[in-house]
PABA-698984 format. One record per atom (N, C-alpha, C, O): residue number from 0; residue in one letter; atom name; x, y, z. Coordinates in steps of 0.05 Angstrom, whole numbers, plus 5000, padded with zeros to 4 digits. Atoms other than C-alpha are relative to their C-alpha. Example, Ala and Ser with C-alpha at 12.3 -4.5 7.8 and 13.67 -1.06 7.14 Angstrom:
<nodes>
   pos   code   site      u      v      w
     0      a      N   5018   4976   5000
     0      a     CA   5246   4910   5156
     0      a      C   5018   5024   5000
     0      a      O   5039   5024   5013
     1      s      N   4984   4976   4999
     1      s     CA   5273   4979   5143
     1      s      C   4985   5022   5014
     1      s      O   4995   5044   5018
</nodes>
This chain:
<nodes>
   pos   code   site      u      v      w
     0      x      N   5017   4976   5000
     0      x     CA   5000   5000   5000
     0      x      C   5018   5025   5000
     0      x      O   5038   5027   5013
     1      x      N   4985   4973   4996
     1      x     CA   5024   5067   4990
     1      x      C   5007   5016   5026
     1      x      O   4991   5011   5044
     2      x      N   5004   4991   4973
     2      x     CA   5045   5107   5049
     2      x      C   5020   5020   4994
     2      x      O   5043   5015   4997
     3      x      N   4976   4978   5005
     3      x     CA   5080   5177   5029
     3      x      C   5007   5011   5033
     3      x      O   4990   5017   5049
     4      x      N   4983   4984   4978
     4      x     CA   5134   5205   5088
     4      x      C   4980   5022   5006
     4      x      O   4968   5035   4989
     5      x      N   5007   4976   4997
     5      x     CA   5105   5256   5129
     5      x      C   5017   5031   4995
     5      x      O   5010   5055   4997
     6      x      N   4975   4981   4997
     6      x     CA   5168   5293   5121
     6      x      C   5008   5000   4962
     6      x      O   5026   5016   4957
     7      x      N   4990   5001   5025
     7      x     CA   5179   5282   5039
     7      x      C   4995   5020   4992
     7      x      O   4976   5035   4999
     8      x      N   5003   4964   5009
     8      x     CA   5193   5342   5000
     8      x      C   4989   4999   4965
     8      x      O   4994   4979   4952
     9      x      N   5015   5007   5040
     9      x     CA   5158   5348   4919
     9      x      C   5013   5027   4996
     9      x      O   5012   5049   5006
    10      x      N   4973   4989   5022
    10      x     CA   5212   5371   4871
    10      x      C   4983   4999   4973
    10      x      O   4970   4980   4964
    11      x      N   5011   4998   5028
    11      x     CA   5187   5399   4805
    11      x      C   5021   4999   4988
    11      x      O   5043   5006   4997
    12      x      N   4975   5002   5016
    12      x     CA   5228   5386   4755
    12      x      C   4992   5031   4979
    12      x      O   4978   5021   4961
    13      x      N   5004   4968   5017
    13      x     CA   5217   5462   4714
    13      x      C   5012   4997   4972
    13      x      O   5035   4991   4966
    14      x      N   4996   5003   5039
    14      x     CA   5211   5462   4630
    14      x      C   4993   4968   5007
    14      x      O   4985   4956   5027
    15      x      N   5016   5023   5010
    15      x     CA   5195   5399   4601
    15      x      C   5009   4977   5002
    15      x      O   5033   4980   5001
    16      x      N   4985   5030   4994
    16      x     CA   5214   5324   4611
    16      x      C   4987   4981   4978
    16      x      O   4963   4979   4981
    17      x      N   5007   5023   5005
    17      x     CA   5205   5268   4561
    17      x      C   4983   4981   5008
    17      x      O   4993   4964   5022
    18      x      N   5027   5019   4992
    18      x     CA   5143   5229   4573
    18      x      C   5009   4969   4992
    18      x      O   4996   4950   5000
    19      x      N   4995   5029   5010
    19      x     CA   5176   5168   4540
    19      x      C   5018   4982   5028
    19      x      O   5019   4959   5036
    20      x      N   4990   5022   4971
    20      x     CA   5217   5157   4605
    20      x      C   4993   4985   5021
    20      x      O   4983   4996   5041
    21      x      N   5020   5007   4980
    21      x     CA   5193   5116   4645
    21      x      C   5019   4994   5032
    21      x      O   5041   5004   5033
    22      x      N   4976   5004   4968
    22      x     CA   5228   5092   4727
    22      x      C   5029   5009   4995
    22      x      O   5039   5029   5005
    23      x      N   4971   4999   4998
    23      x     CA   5299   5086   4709
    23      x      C   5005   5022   4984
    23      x      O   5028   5031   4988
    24      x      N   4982   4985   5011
    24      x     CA   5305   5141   4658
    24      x      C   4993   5036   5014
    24      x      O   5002   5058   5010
    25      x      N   5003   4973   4983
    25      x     CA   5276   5192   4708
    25      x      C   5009   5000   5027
    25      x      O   5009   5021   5041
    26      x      N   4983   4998   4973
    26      x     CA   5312   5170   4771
    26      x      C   5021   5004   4988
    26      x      O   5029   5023   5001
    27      x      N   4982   4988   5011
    27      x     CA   5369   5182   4733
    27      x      C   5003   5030   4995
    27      x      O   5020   5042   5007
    28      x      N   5007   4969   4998
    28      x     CA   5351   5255   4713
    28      x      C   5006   5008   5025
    28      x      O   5022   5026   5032
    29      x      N   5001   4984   4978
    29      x     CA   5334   5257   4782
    29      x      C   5036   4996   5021
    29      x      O   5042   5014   5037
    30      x      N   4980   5000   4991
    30      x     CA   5406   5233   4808
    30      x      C   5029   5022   4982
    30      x      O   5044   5039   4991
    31      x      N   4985   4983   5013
    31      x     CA   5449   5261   4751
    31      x      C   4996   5028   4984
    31      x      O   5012   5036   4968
    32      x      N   5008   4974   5013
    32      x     CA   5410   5328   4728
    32      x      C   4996   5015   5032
    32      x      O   5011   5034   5038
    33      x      N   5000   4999   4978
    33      x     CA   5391   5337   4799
    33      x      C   5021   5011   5024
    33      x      O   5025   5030   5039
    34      x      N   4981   5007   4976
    34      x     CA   5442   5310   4841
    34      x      C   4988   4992   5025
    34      x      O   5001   4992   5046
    35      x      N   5017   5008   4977
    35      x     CA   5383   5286   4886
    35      x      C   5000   4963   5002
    35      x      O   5005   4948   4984
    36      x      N   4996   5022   5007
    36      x     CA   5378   5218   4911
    36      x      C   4965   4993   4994
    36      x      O   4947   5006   5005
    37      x      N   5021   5009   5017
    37      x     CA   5320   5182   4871
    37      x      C   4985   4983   5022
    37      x      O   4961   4978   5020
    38      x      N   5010   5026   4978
    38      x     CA   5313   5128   4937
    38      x      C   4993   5021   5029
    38      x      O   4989   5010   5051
    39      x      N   5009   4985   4968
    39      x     CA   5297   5182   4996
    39      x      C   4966   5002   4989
    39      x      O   4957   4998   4967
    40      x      N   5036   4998   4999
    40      x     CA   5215   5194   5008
    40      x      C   5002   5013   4990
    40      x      O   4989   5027   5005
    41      x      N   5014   4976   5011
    41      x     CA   5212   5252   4963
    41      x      C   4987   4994   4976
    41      x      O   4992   4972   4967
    42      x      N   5007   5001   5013
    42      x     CA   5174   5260   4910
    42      x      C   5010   5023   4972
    42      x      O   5011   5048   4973
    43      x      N   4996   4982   5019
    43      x     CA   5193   5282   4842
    43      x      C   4981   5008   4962
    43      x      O   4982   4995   4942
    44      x      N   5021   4993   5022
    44      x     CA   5144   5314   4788
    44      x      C   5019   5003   4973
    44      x      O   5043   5006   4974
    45      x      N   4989   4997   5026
    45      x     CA   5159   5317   4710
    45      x      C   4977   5010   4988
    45      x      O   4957   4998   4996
    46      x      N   5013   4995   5012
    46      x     CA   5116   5353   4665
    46      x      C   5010   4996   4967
    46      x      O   5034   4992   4964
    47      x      N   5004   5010   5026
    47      x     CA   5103   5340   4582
    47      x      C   5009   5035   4986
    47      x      O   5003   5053   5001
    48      x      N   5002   4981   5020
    48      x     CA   5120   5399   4528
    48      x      C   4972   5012   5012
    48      x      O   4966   5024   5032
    49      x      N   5034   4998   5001
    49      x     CA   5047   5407   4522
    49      x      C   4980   5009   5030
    49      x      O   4957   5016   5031
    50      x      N   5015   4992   4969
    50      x     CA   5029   5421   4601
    50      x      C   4974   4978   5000
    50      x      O   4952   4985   5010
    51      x      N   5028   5007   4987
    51      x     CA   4977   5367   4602
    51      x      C   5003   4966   5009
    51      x      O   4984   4951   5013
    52      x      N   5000   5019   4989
    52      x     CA   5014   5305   4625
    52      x      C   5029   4995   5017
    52      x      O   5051   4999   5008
    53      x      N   4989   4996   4970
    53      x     CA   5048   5295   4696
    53      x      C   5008   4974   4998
    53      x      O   4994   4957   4987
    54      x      N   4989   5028   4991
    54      x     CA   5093   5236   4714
    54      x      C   5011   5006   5026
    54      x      O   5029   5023   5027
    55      x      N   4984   4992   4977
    55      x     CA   5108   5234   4796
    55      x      C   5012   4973   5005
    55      x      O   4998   4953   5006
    56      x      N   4971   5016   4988
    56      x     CA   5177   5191   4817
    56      x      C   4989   4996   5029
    56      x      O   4979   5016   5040
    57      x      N   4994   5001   4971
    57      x     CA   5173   5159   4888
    57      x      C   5007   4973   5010
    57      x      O   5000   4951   5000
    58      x      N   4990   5029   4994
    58      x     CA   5205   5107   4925
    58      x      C   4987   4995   5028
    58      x      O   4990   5008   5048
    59      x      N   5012   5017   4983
    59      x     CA   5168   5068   4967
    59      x      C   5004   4984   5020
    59      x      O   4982   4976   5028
    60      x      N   4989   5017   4991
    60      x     CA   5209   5019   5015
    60      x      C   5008   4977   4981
    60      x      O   5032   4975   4981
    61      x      N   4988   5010   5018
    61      x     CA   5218   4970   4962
    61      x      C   5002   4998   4970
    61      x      O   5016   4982   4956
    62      x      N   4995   4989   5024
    62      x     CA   5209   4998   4902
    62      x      C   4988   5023   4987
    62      x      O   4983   5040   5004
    63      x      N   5010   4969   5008
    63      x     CA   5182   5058   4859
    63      x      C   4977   5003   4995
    63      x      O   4972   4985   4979
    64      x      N   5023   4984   5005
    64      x     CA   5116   5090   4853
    64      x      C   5012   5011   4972
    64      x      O   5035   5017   4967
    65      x      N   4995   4987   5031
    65      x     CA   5108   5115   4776
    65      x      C   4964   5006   4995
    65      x      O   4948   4990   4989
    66      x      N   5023   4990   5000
    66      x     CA   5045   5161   4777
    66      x      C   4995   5018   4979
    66      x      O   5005   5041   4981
    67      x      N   5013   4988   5023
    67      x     CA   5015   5187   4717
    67      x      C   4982   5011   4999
    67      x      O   4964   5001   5013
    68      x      N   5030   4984   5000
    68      x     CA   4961   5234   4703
    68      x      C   5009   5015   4971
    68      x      O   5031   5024   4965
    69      x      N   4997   4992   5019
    69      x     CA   4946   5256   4637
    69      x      C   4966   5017   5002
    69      x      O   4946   5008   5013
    70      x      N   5038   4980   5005
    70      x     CA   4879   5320   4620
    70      x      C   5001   4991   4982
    70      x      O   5022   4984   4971
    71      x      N   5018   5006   5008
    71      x     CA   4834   5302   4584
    71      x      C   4993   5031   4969
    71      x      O   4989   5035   4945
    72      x      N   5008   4962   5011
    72      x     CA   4823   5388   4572
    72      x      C   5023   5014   5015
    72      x      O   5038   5004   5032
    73      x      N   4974   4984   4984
    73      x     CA   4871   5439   4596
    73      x      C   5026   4992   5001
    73      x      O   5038   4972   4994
    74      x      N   4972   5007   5000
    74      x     CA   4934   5450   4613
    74      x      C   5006   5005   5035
    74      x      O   4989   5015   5050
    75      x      N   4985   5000   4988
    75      x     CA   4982   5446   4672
    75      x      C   5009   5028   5008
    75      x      O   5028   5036   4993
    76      x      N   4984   4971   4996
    76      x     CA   4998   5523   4706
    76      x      C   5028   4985   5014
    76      x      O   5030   4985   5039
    77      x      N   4974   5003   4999
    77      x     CA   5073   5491   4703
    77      x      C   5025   5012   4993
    77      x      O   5035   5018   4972
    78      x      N   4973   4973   5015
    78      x     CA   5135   5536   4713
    78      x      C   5015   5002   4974
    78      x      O   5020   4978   4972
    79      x      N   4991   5003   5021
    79      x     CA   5166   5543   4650
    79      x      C   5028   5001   4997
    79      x      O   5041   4987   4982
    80      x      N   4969   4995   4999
    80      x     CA   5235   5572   4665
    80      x      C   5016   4961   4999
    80      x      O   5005   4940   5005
    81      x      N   4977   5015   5002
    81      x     CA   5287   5520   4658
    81      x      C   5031   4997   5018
    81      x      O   5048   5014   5020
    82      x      N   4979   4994   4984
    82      x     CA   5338   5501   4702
    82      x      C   5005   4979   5014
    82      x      O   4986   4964   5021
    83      x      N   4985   5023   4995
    83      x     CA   5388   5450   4729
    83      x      C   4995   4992   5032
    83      x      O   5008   4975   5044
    84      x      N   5010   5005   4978
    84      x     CA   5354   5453   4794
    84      x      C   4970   4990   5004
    84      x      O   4954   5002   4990
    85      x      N   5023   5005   5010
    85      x     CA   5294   5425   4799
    85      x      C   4984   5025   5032
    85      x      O   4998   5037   5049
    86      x      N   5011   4973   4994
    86      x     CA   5237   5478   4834
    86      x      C   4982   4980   5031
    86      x      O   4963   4965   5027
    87      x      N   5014   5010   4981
    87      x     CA   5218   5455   4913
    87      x      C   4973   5013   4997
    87      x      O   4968   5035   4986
    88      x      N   5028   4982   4988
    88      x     CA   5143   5467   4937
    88      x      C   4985   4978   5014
    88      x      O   4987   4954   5006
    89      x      N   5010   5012   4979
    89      x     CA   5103   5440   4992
    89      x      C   4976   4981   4983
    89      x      O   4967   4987   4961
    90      x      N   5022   5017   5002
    90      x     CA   5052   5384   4985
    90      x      C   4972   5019   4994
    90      x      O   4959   5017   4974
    91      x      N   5020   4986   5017
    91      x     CA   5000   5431   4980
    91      x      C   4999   5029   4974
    91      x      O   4980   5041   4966
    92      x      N   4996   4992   5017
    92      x     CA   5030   5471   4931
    92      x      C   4992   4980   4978
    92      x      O   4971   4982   4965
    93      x      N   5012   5021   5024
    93      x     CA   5029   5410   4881
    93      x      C   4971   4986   5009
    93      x      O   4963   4968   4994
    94      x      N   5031   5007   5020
    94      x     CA   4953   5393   4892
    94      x      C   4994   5027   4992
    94      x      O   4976   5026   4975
    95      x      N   5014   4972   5009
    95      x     CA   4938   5464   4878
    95      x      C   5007   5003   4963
    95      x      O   4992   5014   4947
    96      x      N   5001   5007   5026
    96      x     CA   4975   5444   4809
    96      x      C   4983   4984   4981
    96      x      O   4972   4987   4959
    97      x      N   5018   5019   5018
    97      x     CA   4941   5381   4798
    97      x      C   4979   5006   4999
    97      x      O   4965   4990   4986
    98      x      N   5023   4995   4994
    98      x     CA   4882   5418   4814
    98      x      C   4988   5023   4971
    98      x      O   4965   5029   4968
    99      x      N   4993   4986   5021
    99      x     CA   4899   5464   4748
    99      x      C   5004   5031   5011
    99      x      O   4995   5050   4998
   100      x      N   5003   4970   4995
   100      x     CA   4918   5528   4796
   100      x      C   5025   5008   4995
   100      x      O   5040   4997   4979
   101      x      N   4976   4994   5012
   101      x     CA   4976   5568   4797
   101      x      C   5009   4994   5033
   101      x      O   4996   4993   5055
   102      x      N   4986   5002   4971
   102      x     CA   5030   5556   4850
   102      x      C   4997   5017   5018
   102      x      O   4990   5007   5039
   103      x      N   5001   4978   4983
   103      x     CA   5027   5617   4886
   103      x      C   4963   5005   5006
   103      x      O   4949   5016   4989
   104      x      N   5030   4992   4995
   104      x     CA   4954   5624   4913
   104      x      C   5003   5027   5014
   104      x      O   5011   5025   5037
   105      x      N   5004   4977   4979
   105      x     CA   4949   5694   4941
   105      x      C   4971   5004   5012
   105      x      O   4967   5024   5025
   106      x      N   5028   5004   4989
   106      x     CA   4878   5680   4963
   106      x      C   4998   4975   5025
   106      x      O   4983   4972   5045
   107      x      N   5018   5014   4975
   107      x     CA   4884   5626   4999
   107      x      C   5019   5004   5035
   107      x      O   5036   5022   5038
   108      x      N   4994   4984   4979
   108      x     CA   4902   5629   5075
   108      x      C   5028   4980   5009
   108      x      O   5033   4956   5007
   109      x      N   4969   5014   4990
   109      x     CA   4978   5621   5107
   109      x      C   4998   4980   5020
   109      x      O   4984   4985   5040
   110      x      N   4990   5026   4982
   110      x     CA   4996   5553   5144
   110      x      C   5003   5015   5023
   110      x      O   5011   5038   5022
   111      x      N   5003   4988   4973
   111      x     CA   4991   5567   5218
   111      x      C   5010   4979   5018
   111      x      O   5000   4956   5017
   112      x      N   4983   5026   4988
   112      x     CA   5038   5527   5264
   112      x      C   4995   5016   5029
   112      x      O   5005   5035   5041
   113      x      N   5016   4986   4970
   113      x     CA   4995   5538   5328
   113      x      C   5013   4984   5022
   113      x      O   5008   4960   5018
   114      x      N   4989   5002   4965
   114      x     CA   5031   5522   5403
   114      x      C   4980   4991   5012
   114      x      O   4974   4967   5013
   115      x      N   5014   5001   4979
   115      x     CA   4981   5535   5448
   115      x      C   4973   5006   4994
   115      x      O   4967   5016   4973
   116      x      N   5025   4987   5008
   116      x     CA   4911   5550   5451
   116      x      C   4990   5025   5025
   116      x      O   4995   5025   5049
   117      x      N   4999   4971   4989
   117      x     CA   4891   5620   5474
   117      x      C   4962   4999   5022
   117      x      O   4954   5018   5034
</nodes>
């Protein structure tokens, strides 16, 4: 059964990735374009040319998760810049993607890491 880290971090990969790759030719990316390791709980996104099909990387305890989602309609608000880093953002950053929004919500409301109660 699946069971993602409470602590895993989702790595976009930014510009476009080959859809033909499938496990090994994107944990590679992710070790040698990267320099990340492909076997820690994180999760790593790939987007298509086209913005409308997602492949997410994850390793599981004994082997890899290979998650696909392809629209139907629309596109992907996926960074475009390019760059040998791939682009962190929180778990709820990427559903707000898969959800077709843009990363940055300025509407919705800031994470609140509450102590005590008043």
């Amino acid at each position: 059964m699946l069971s993602l880290a409470d602590n895993a971090t989702v790595y976009l990969a930014c510009g476009s990735t080959d859809m033909r790759k499938s496990i090994d030719g994107l944990a590679a990316l992710v070790t040698h374009t990267f320099e990340l390791d492909p076997f820690s709980q994180n999760l790593f996104v790939f987007c298509n040319r086209g913005r409308d099909k997602l492949k997410i990387l994850y390793w599981d305890h004994n082997g890899f998760w290979l998650f696909y989602r392809r629209l139907e309609r629309g596109r992907f608000r996926w960074p475009k810049q390019t760059a040998s880093e791939p682009l962190c953002v929180s778990r709820r950053q990427l559903q707000w993607l898969l959800d077709g929004l843009d990363l940055q919500q300025r509407q919705a409301h800031e994470p609140v890491t509450a102590r005590t109660i008043v």
